[in-house]
C-alpha positions in Angstrom: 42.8 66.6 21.7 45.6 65.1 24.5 46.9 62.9 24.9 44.4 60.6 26.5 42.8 58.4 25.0 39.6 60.3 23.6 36.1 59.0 25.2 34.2 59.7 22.2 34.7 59.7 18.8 33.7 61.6 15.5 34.4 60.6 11.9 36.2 63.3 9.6 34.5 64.7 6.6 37.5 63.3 4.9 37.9 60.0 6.2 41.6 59.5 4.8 44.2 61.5 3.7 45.3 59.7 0.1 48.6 59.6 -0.7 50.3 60.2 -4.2 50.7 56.4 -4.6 47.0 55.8 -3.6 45.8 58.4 -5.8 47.5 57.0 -8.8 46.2 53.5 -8.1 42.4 54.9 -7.2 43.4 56.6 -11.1 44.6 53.4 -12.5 41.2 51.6 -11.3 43.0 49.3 -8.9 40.2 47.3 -6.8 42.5 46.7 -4.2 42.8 50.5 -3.2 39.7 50.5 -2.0 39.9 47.4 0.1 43.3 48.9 1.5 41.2 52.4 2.4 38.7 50.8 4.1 41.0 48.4 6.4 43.2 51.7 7.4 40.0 53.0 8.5 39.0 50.2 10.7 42.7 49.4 11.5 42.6 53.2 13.5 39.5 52.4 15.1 40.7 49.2 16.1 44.0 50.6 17.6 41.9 53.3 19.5 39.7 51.0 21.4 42.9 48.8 22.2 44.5 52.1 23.5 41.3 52.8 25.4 41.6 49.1 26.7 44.8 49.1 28.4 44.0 52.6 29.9 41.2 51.0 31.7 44.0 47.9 32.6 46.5 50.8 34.2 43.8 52.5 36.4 42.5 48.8 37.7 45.8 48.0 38.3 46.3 51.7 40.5 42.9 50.3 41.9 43.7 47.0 43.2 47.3 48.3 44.5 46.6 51.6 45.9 42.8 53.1 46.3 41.0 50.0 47.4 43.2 48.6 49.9 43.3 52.0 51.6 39.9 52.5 51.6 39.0 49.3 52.9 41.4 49.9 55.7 39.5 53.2 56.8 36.0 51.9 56.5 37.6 48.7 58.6 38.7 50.9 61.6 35.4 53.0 61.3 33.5 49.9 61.6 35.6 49.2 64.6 35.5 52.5 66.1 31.7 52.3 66.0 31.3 48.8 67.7 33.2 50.4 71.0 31.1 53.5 71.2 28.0 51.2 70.6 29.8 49.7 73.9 29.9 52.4 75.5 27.1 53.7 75.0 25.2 50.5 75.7 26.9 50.7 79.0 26.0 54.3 80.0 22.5 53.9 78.7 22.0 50.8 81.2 22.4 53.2 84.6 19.8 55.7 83.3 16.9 53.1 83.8 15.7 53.0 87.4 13.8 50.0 87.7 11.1 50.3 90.8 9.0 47.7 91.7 5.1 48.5 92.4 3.1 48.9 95.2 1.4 45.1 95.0 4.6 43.6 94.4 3.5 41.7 91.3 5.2 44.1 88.9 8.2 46.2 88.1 8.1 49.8 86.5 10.9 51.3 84.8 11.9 55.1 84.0 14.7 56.8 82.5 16.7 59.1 84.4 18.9 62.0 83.1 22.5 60.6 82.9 24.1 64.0 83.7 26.3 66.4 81.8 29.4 68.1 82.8 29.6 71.4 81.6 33.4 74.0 82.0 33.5 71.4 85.0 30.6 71.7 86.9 28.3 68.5 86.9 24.7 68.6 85.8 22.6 65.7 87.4 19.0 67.7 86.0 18.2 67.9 82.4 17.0 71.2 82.6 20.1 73.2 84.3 22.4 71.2 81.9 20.8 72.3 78.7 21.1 76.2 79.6 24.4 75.7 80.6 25.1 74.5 77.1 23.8 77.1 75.4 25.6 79.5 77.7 28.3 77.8 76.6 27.8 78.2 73.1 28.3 81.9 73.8 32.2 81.7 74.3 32.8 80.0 70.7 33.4 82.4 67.4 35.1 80.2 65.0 35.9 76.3 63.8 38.1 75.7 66.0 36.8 73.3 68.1 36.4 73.9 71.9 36.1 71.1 74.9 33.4 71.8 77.3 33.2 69.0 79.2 31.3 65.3 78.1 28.0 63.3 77.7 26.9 59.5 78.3 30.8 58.4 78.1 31.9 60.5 75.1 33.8 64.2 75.0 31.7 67.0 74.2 33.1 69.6 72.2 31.2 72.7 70.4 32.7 74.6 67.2 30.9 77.5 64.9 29.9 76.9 61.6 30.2 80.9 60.2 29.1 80.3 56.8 25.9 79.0 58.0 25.9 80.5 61.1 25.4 77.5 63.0 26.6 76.1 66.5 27.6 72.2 66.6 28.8 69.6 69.0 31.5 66.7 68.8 30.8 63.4 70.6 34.3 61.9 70.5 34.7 58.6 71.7 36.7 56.1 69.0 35.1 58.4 66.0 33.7 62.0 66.0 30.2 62.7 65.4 28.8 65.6 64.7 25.9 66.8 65.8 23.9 70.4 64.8 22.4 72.5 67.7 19.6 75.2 67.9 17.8 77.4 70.2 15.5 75.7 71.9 16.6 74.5 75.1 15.2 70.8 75.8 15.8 70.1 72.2 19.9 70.0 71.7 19.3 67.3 74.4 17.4 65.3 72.1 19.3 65.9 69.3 22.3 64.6 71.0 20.5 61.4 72.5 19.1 61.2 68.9 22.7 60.9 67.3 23.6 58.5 69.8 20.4 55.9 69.2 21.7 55.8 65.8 24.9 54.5 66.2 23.5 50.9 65.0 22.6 52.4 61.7 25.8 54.2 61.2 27.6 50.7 62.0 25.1 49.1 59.6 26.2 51.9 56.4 29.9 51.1 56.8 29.4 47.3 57.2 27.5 48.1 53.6 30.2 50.0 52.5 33.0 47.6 53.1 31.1 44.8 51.5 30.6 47.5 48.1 34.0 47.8 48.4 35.4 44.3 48.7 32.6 43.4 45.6 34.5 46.0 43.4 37.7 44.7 44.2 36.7 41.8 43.4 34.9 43.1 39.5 38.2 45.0 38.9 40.6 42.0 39.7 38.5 39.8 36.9 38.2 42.5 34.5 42.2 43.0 34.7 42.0 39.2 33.6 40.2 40.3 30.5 41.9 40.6 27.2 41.0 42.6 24.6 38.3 41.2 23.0 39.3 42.6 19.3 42.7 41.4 19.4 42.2 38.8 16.7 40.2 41.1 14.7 43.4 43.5 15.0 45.9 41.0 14.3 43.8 39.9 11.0 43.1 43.2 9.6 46.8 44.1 10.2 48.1 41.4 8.6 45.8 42.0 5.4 46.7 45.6 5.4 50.5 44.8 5.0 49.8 42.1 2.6 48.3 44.6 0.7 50.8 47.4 0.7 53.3 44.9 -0.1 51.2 44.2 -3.5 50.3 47.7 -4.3 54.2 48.3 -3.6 53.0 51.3 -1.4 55.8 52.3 1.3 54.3 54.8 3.1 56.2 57.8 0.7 54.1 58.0 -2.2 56.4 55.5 -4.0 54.1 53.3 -6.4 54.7 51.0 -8.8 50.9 50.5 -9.6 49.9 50.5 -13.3 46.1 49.9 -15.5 47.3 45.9 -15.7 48.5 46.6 -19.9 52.5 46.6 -21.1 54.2 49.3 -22.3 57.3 48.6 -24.9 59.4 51.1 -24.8 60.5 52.7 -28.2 63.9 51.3 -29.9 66.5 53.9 -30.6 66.7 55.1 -34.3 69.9 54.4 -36.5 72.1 57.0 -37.3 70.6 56.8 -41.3 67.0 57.3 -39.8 67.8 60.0 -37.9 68.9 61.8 -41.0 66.2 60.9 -43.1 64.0 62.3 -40.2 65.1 65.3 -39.0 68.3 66.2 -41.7 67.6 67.5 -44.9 70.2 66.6 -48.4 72.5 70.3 -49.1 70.3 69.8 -52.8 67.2 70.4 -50.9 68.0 73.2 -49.2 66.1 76.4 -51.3 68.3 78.6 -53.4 69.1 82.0 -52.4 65.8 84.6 -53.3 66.2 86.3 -57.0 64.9 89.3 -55.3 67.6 89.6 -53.2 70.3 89.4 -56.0 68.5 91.7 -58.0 69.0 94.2 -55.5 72.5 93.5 -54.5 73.4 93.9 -58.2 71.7 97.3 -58.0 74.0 98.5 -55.2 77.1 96.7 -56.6 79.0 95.0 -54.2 81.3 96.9 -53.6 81.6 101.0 -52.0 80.3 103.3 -54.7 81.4 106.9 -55.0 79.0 109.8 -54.6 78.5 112.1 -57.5 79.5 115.8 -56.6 77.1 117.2 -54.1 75.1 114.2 -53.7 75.3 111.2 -51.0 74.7 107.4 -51.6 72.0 106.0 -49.6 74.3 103.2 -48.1 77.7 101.9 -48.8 78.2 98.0 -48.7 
């Protein structure tokens, strides 16, 4: 129990409490009692679900004011961050092909060239001198705190340590930060970086996706806020019957009842003064005469003190 509205639901054993006043009428064989039992019932459930209802209405309305409009901003800037690194990168890209025309004239051949990296300052033209220099450079970095080293194809480089799983990576910063893992092998942290950088397309195509999930649900929560509840009326009926119905078992919520079985009861008229005599008063001539055996042995004592012969003593003296 809290006091949030509950999720889900159980019936008691003991659907309803009954009060005195119910009890009488379920005693008096009332039909309405039972009518009036089973509309509290549904009346609770009723109330629950509206509860429920404009729960659901507050957090939409925290929605539509607060989480969505922020989150739409950050994916909005994301998206825009990408599309200048995709420039940028489109732009470095572009002076690594060396375009040669052939021997015959006829044709043109094209080949990639190593852009260059620069590395604690010093500037790597050759693939292979700047990849060990990266690795050398991995050396010098013990924690998450992230360290500049120099950049790559337009974009800062940066290396941190990853000590729970023992791992080296680098930063590209340009407008965003991405993260890239490294390893041992020398050639291949070079690929992995160029790798990351290819798939800055895709990454602009997931937040473009994301913004558009995100406007849709702002969207589904702004009509469902429209929504009433779709019980009301039920409510409002079953509400009204249930106070029409207290009102006629005169039930006020105390135990108070004036239900009856549906026959009169007269009361009984008071009895005269005569009656009561003749009921519970008995004539002085009726009353029984005092025992013979008891004025048998009063005479036998006397009733008066009697005097004790010499050396002998009465039993009592009256």
């Amino acid at each position: 129990m809290s006091s949030k509205s509950p999720v889900r639901a159980c019936e008691d054993v003991d659907e309803t409490a009954l009060s005195y006043a119910e009890i009488k009428a379920l005693c008096a064989g009332n039909p309405l009692i039972a009518e009036k039992m089973n509309l509290d019932v549904d009346v609770a459930k009723l109330r629950m679900l509206k509860s429920e209802h404009q729960s659901q209405h507050y957090r939409l309305e925290d929605d539509l004011l607060k989480r969505y409009p922020e989150q739409i901003t950050a994916v909005q800037e994301r998206i825009a961050g990408i599309e200048k690194d995709i420039g940028i990168y489109t732009a470095e890209k572009e002076k690594t092909v060396d375009l040669q025309p052939s021997l015959t004239g006829d044709a043109v051949s094209a080949s990639t060239k190593f852009p260059g990296m620069t590395i604690n300052g010093v500037e790597y033209t050759e693939k292979e001198p700047a990849a060990k220099a990266l690795l050398d450079a991995c050396k010098g970095v013990t924690d998450k705190n992230d360290v500049v080293i120099g950049s790559y194809m337009g974009f800062n480089l940066a290396l941190q340590f990853d000590s729970f799983n023992k791992a080296f990576k680098s930063l590209l910063r340009g407008s965003m930060t991405y993260q890239v893992e490294l390893g041992t092998d020398t050639f291949g942290n070079i690929t992995r970086i160029n790798n990351a950088l290819s798939e800055l397309p895709k990454r602009l195509e997931g937040a473009q996706s994301q913004l558009q999930n995100l406007t849709s649900q702002q969207e589904a929560a702004r009509l469902e806020l429209e929504k009433p509840f779709a019980l009301e009326d039920e409510l409002i009926e079953k509400e009204t019957r249930l106070a029409l119905l207290n009102v006629e078992l005169n039930i006020d919520g105390s135990g108070n009842s004036d239900i009856g079985d549906g026959e009169s009861r007269e009361e009984p008229e008071p009895m005269t003064e005569a009656e009561y005599q003749s009921e519970y008063e008995q004539p002085a001539s009726a009353k029984s005469a005092r025992p013979p055996l008891l004025d048998e042995s009063l005479n036998a004592f006397g009733t008066g003190s009697r005097q004790a012969a010499p050396g002998k003593r009465t039993g009592f003296e009256i």
